[in-house]
C-alpha positions as CSV (number, residue, x, y, z in Angstrom):
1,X,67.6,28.9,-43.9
2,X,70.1,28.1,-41.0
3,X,68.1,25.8,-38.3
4,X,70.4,27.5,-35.6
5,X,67.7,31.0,-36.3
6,X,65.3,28.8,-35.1
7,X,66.5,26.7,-32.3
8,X,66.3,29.6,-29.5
9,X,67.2,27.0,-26.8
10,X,69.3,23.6,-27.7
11,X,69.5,22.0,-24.7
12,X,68.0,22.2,-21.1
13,X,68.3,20.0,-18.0
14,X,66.1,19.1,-15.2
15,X,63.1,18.7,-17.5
16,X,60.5,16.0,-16.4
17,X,59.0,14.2,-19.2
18,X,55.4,12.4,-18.2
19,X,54.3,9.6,-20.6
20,X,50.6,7.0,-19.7
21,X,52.1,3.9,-18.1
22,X,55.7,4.8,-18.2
23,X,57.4,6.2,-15.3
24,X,58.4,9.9,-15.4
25,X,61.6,10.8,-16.7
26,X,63.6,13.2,-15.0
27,X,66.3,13.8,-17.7
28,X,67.7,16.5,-20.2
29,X,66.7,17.8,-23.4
30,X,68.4,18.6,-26.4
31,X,66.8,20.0,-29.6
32,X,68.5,19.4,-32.9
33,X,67.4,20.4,-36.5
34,X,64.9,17.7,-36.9
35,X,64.7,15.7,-33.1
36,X,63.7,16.7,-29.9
37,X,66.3,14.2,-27.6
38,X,65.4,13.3,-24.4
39,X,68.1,11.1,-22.4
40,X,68.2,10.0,-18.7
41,X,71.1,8.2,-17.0
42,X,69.9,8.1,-13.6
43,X,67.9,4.9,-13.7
44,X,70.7,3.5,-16.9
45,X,70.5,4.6,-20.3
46,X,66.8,5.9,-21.4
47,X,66.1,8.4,-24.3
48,X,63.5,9.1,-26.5
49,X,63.8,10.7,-30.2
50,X,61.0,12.6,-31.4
51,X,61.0,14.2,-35.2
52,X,59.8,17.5,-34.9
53,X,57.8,16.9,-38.1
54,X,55.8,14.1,-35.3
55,X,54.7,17.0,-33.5
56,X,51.0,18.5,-34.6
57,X,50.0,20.6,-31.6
58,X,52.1,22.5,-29.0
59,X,49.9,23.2,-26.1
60,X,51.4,25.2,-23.1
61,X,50.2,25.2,-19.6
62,X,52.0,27.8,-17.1
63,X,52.1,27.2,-13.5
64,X,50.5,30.1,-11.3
65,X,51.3,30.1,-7.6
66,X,49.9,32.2,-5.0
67,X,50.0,35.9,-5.6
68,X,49.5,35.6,-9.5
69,X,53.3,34.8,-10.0
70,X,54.0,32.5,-12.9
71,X,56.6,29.9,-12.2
72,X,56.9,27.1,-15.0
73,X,54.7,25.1,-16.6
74,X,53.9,22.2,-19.2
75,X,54.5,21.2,-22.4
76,X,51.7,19.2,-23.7
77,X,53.3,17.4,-27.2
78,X,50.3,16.1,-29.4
79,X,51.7,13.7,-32.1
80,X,50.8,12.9,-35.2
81,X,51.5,9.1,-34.0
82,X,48.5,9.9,-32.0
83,X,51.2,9.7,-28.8
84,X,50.8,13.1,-26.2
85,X,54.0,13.7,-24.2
86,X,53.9,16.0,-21.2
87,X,57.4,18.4,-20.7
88,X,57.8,19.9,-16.6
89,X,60.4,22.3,-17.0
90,X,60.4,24.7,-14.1
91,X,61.4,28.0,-15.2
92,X,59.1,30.3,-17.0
93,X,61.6,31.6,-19.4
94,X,62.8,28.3,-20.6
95,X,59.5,26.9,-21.0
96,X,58.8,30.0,-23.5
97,X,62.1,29.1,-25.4
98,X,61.2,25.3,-26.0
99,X,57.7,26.1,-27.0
100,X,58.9,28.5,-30.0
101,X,62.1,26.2,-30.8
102,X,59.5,23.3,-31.2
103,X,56.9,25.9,-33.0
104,X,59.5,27.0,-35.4
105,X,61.0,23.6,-36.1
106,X,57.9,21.7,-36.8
107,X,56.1,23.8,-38.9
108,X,58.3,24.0,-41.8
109,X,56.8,23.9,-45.3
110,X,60.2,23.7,-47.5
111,X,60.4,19.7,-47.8
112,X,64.1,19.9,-48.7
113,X,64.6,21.1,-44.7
114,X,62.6,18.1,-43.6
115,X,64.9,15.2,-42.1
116,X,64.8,12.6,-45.0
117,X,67.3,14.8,-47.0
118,X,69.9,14.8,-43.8
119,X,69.5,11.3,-43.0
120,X,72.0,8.3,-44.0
121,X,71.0,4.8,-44.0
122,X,73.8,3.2,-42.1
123,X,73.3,-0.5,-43.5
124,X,73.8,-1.3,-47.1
125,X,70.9,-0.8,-49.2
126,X,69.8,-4.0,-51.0
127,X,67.7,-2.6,-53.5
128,X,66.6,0.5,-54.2
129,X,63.2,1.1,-53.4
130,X,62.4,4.3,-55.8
131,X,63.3,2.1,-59.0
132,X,61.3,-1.5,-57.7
133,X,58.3,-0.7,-59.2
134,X,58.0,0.6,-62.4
135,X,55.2,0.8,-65.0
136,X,57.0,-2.3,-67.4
137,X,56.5,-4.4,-64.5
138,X,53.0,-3.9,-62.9
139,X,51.3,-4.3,-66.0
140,X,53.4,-6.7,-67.7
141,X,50.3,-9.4,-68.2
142,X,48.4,-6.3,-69.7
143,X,51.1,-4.8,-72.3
144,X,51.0,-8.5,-73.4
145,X,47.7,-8.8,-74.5
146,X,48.4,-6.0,-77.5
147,X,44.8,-4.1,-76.0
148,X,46.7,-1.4,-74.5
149,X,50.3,0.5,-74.5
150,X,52.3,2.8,-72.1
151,X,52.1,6.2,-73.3
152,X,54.5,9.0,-72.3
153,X,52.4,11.8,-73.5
154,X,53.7,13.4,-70.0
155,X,56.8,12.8,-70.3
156,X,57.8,16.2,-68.9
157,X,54.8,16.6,-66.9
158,X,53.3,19.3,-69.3
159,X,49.9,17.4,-70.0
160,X,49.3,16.9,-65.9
161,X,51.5,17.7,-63.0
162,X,49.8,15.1,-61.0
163,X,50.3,12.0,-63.4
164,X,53.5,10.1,-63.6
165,X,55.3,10.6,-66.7
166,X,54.0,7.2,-68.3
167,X,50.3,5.6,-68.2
168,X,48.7,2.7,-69.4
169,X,46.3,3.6,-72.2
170,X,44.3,1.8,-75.0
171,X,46.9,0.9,-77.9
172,X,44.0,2.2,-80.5
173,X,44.1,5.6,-79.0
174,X,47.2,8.0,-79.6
175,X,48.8,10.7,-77.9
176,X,47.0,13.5,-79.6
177,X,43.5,12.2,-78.7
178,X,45.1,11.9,-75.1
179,X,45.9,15.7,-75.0
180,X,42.8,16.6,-76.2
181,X,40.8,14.5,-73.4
182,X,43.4,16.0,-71.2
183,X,41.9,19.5,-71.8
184,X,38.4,18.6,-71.3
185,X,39.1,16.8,-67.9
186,X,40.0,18.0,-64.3
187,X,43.4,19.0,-63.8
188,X,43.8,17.2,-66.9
189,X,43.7,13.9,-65.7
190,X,42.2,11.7,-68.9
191,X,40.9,8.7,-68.3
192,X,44.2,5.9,-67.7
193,X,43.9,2.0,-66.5
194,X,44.0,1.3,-62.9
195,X,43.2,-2.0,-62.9
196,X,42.9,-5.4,-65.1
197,X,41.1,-8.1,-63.9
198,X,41.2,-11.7,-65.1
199,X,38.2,-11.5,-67.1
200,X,39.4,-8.7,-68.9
201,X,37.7,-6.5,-67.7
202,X,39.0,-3.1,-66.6
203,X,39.0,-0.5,-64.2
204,X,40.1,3.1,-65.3
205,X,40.2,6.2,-63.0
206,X,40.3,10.2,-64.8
207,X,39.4,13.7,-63.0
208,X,35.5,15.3,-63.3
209,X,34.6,16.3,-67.3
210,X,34.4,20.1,-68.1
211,X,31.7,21.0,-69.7
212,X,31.8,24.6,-69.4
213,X,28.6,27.1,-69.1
214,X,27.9,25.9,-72.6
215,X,27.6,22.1,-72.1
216,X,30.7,21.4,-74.7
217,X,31.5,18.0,-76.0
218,X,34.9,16.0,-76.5
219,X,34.4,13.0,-78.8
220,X,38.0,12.7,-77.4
221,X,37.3,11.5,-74.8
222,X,34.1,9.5,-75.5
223,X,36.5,7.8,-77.9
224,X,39.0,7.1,-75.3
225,X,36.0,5.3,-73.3
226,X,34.4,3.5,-75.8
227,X,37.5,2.0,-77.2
228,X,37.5,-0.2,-73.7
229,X,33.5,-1.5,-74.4
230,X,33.2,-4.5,-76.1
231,X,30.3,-5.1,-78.6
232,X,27.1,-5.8,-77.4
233,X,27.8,-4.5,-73.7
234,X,27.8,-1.5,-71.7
235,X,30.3,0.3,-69.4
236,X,29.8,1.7,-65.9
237,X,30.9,5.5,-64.4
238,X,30.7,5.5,-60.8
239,X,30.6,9.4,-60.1
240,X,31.5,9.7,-56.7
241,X,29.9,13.2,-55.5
242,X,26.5,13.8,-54.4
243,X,24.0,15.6,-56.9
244,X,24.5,18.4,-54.9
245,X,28.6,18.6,-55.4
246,X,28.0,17.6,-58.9
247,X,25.3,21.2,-59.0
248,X,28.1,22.7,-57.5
249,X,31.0,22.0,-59.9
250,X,28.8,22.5,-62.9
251,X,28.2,26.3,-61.2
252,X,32.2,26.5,-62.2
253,X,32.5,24.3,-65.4
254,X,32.5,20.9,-64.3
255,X,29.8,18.4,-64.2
256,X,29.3,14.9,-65.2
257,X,29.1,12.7,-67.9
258,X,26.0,13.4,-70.3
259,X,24.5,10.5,-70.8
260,X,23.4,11.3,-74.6
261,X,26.9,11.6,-75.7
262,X,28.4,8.5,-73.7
263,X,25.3,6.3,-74.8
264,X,27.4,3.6,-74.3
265,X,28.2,4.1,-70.5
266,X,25.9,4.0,-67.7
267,X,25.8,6.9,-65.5
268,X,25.4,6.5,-61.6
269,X,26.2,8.7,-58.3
270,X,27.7,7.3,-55.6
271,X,28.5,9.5,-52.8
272,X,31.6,9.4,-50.9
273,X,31.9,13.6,-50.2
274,X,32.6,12.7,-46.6
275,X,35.7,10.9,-48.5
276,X,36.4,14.1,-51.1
277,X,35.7,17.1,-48.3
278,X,39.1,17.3,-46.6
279,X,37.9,19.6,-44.0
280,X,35.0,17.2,-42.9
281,X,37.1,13.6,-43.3
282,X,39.9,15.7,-40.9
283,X,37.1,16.7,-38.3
284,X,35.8,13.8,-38.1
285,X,39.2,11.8,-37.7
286,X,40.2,14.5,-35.1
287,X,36.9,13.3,-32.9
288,X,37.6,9.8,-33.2
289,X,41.0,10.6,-32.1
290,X,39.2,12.6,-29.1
291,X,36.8,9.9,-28.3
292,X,39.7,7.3,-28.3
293,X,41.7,9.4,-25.9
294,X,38.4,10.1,-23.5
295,X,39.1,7.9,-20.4
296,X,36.3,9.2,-18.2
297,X,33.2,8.4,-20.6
298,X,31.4,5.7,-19.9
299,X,31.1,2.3,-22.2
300,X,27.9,3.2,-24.0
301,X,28.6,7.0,-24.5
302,X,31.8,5.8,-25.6
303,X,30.2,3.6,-28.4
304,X,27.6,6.3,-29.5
305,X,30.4,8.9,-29.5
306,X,32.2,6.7,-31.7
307,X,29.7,6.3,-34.0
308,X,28.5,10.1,-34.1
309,X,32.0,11.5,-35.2
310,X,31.6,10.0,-39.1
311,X,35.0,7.8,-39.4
312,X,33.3,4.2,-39.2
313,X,30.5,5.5,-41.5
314,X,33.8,6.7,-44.0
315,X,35.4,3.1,-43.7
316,X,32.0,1.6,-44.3
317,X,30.7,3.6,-46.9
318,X,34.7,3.2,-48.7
319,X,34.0,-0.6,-48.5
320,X,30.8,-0.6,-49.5
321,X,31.2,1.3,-52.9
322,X,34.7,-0.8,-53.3
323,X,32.6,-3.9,-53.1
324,X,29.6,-2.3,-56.1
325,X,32.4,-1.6,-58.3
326,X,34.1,-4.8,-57.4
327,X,30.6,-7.0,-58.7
328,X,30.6,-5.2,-61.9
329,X,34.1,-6.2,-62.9
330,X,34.3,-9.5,-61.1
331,X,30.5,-10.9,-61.8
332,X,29.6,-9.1,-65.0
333,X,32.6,-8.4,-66.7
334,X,32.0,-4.8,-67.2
335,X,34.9,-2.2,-67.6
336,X,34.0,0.6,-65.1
337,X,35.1,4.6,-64.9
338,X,35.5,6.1,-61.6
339,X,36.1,9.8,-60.6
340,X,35.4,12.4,-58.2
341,X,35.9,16.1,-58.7
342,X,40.1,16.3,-58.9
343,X,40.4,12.1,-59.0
344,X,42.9,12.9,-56.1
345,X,41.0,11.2,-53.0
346,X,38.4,8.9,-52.9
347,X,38.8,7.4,-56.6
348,X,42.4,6.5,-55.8
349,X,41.1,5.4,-52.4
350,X,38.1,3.2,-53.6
351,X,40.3,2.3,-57.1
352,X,42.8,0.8,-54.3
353,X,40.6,-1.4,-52.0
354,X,38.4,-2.9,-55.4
355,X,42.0,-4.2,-56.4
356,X,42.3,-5.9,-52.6
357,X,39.1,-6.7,-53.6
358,X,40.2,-8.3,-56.3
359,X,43.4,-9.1,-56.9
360,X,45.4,-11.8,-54.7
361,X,49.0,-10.1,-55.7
362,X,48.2,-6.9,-53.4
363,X,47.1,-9.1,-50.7
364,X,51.1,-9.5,-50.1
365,X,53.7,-6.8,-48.6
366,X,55.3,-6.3,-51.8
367,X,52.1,-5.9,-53.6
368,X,50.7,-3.6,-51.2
369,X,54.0,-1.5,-52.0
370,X,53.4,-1.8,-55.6
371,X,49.5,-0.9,-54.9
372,X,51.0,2.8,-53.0
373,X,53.1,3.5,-55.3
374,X,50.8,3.1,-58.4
375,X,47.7,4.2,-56.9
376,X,48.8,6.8,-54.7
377,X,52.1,8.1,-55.5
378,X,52.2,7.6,-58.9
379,X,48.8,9.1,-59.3
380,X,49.4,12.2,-57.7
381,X,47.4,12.1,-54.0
382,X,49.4,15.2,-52.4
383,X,50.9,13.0,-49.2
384,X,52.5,16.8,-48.4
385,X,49.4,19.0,-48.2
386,X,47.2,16.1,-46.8
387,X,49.2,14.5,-44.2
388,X,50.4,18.5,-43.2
389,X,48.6,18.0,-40.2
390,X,47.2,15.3,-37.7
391,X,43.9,14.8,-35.9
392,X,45.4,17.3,-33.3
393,X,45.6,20.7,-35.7
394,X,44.1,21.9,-38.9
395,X,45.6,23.0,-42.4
396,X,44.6,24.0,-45.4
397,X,43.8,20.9,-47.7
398,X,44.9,18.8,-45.1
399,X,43.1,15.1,-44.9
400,X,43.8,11.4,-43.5
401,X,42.4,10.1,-46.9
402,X,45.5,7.8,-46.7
403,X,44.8,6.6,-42.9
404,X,41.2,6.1,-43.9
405,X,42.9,3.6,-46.8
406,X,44.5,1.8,-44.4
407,X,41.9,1.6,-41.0
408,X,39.5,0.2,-44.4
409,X,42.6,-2.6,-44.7
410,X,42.6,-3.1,-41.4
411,X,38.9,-4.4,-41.6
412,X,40.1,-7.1,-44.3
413,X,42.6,-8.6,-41.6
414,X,39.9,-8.7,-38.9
415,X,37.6,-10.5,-42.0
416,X,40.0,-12.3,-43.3
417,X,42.8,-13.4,-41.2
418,X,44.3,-15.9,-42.8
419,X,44.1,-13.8,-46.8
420,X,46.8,-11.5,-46.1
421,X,50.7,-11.8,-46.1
422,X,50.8,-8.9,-43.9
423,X,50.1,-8.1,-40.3
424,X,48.8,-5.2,-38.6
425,X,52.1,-4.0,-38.0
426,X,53.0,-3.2,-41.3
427,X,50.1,-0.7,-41.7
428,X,51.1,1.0,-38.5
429,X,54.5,1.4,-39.8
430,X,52.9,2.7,-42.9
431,X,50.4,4.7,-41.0
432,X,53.5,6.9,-38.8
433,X,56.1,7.2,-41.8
434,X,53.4,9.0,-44.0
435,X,52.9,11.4,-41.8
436,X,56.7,11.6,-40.5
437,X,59.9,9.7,-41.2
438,X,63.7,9.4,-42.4
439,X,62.1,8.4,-45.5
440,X,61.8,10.1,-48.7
441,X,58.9,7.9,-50.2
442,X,55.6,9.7,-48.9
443,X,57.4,13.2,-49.3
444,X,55.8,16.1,-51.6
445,X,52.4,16.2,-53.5
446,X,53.0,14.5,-56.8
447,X,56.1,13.1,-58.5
448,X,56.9,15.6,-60.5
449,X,57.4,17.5,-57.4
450,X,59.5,14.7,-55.6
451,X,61.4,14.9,-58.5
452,X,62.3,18.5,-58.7
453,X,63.2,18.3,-55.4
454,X,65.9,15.3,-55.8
455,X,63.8,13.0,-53.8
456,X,64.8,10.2,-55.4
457,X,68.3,11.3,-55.4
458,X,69.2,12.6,-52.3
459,X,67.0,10.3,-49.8
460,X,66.2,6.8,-48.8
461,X,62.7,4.9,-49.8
462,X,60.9,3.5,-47.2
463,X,60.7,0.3,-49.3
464,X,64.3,-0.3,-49.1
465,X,64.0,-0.3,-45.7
466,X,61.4,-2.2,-45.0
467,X,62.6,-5.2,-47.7
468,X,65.0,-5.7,-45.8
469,X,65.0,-9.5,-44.7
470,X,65.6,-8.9,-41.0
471,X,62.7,-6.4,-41.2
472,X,60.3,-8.1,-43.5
473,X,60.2,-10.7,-41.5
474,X,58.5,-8.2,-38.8
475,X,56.0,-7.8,-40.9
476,X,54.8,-11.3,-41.9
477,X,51.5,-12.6,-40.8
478,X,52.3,-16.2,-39.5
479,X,48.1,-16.9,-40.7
480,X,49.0,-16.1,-44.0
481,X,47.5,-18.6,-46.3
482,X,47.9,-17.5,-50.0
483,X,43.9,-18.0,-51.8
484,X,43.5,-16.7,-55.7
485,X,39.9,-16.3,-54.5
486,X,38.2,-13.1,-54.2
487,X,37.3,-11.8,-50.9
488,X,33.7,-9.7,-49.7
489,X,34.2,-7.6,-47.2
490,X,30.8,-7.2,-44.6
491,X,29.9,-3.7,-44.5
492,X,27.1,-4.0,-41.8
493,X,27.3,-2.0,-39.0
494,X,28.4,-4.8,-36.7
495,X,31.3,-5.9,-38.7
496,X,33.2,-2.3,-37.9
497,X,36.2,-2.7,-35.6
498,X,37.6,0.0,-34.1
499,X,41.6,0.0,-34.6
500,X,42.7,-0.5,-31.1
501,X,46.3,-1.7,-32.3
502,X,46.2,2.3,-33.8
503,X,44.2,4.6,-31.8
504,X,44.3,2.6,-28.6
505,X,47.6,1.4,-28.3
506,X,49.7,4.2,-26.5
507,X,46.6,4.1,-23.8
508,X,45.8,0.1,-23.4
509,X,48.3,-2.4,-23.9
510,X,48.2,-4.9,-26.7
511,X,49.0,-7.8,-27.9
512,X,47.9,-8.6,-31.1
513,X,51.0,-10.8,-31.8
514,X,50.6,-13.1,-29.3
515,X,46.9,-13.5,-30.3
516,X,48.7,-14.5,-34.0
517,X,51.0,-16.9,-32.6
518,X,48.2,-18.7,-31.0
519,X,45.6,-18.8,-33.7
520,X,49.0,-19.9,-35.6
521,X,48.7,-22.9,-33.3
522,X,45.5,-23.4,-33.6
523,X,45.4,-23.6,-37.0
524,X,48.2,-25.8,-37.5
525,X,46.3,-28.5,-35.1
526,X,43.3,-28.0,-37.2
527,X,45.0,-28.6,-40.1
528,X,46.8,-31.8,-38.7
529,X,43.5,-32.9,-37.2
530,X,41.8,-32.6,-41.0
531,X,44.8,-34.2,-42.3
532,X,44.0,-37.3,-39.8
533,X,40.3,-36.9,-40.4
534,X,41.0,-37.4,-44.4
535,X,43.6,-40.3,-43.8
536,X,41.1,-42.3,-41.6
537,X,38.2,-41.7,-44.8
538,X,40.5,-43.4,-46.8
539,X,41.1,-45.9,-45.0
540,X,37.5,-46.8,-44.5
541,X,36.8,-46.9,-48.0
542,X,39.1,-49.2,-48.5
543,X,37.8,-51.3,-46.2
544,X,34.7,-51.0,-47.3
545,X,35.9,-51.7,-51.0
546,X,37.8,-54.7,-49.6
547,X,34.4,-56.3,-47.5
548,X,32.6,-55.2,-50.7
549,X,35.1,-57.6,-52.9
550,X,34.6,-60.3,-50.6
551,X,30.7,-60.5,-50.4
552,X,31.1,-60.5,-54.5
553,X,33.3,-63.5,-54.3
């Protein structure tokens, strides 16, 4: 496909372009393959570049005058970046032509069209972000305990489309007991390691078991499961569907775990199918979004509005099941088996934030990077069918289960301010890129498609971007003071904070930096103060040491 069939108009002057608290912008447009262009050089230089893959909603309002005559109108551009741009263009005919041109060019599906596979990287690229992370490395510490091996049983993607070509498996079980596990599981994900802690115990993730009208068995798989149990204990599956999904799936071959053939696992429900029901997490993202941009509601409708439209009771109840899980590993050293139905959305999501949880290492920028790409890209959450739409439209499939991941991150920085290497800014930036960028990292559904499609040839990763050392240094949190402890997230009601930074910040201006640099001051005075506070206790004991010598004599 040429873009020039779709781009009915490329460029247009005398359009106005209204923005909240900027001035209006009386300038021209041009529309490329991938970016709307907006520049003005009556007031000096001023343009703004907008990806038409940014754009989720096109809404048009024509001008009627007197008479019933149509004269013009307004573009109303809802982005995915949660920013809403108003176009004046004054005639009729031209404000027809950009709507379609921006219609056409931002709802393509074909992800080799989509800008990351036109886009150079004009700076040298350090290192390349699509090789930084590989199995070998993230689970060095486990490979070297000889309990587990890398498999490559889908090697060519045959077992599962939506696993990675290698996984990290128990070394007692081989590849044929993993292909026939694989048959007996959703979408064939068997049951692979997420997650070692540094009791040993473990933290695997698989799709839902099929059991089929006929209730079949696959020692299989129990073998796969019980080879992680040590003697003397028992494991944990945290099912995360309601009895009623569970009824549901088992109406069409799925189910859960019978608790006579995995005697040696305990079985327990914990819902999260506001997490796993795409069409429900989108709604109710798309009302906080409403409620967010809502500037005539009053204070306490606002707060109740907030509350009714589900999204803080998704980031609690995410935290909440993190932190269950999180107890059985930490406190009783117990491995632990989560799923859902696919194992595509909430277990990557609560496998994710029981390693924050957990693990110091993805409390850092790098190791948050490392975190993505194992527990989201690697394992196969469809970034393109999810992220195919914003809070402002609907799609088929479509879901902010990633967004949800990081608004719940966003709780541990206002917790724990001082725990994290990163800042606020770095999930933002993480936050707009998935949903559109130059970057090739979030594209496609799994990475067997990304390979197909020569993502990792033909485009840039974000990470190689962002690891940069002029840009990493954006991204630092000047509080960061690196613990090995683990961290409890509250999940009471009152603990909640809304995402201002996010959702707020194209209407109220912010200044969350600032705020850093003076609790940075802060704490370094505290810190001085204690030091001062310990040097003085030293010295009175040894005065005290030295009157107590004297008495003696």
């Amino acid at each position: 496909m040429e873009f020039i069939e779709l781009i009915l108009i490329n460029k247009l002057d005398g359009v106005i372009l209204k923005y909240p608290h900027h001035d209006n912008v009386d300038g021209t447009v041009c529309i490329t393959g991938h970016h709307l262009i907006l520049s003005s050089r009556k007031e000096g230089v001023r343009e703004l570049w907008l990806l038409h893959k940014n754009i989720d909603c096109i809404e048009k309002k024509e001008n009627k005058l007197s008479g019933g005559i149509v004269q013009g109108g307004s573009l109303y551009l809802k982005c995915k970046d949660l920013r809403i741009f108003q176009l004046d263009i004054s005639s009729t005919t031209e404000l027809n032509l950009v709507a379609q041109t921006l219609e056409n060019l931002s709802n393509l599906q074909d992800p080799s069209l989509f800008y990351p596979f036109f886009y150079r990287h004009m700076h040298p690229i350090m290192e390349n972000g699509y090789t930084l992370y590989s199995i070998e490395g993230e689970f060095t510490k486990v490979l070297a305990t000889e309990e587990w091996r890398i498999s490559r049983v889908n090697q060519h993607y045959t077992v599962t489309p939506s696993y990675p070509k290698a996984v990290v498996v128990p070394k007692v079980i081989d590849d044929e007991t993993l292909l026939a596990a694989a048959s007996f599981r959703q979408g064939g994900r068997f049951p692979v390691l997420s997650y070692r802690h540094n009791n040993g115990a473990v933290l695997l993730r698989a799709g839902q078991p099929l059991y089929g009208p006929k209730h079949r068995r696959c020692k299989p798989d129990e073998h796969i499961l019980n080879s992680v149990v040590n003697v003397g204990m028992k494991g944990i599956i945290y099912d995360l569907r309601s009895s009623n999904s569970i009824s549901q799936q088992q109406n069409k071959g799925g189910g859960t775990e019978s608790a006579a053939n995995y005697s040696q696992w305990r079985i327990y429900n914990r819902s999260m199918d506001d997490v796993d029901n795409q069409q429900q997490l989108l709604e109710s993202f798309s009302k906080l979004v409403e409620a967010c941009l809502d500037k005539e509601i009053s204070s306490d409708k606002w707060i109740s509005r907030l509350e009714s439209c589900g999204w803080p009771e998704s980031v609690r109840n995410s935290l909440h099941t993190a932190c269950i899980i999180a107890q059985h590993i930490h406190h009783k050293g117990e491995p632990v088996l989560i799923h859902g139905t696919r194992g595509e959305d909430a277990t990557l999501l609560v496998c994710s934030l029981v390693q924050i949880i957990l693990s110091p290492d993805c409390r850092t920028i790098r190791g948050l990077q490392a975190l993505i790409e194992r527990e989201w890209l690697g394992a196969g959450h469809p970034f393109g069918t999810r992220l195919r739409c914003g809070p402002h439209a609907t799609a088929a499939r479509a879901a902010p289960t990633f967004p949800l991941f990081l608004d719940c991150v966003r709780q541990f920085l206002e917790q724990f301010p001082c725990s994290f290497e990163y800042r606020q800014s770095f999930l933002i930036t993480l936050f707009e890129h998935a949903y559109a960028s130059q970057f090739g990292t979030f594209l496609c559904d799994s990475d067997q498609e990304r390979e197909t499609r020569g993502v990792y040839e033909h485009t840039t990763s974000l990470w190689s971007w962002i690891n940069q050392p002029d840009e990493l240094t954006t991204y630092i949190n000047p509080l960061y003071d690196p613990t090995p402890n683990v961290i409890w997230p509250s999940v009471a009601p009152m603990s909640f904070v809304i995402w201002e930074e996010l959702y707020l910040r194209w209407l109220v201006p912010q200044h969350t930096e600032e705020r850093e640099e003076q609790y940075k001051v802060i704490r370094t005075r505290e810190q001085h103060m204690r030091s001062q506070a310990q040097q003085l206790r030293r010295e009175l004991l040894d005065l005290a040491a030295q009157y107590y010598n004297r008495s003696d004599k």
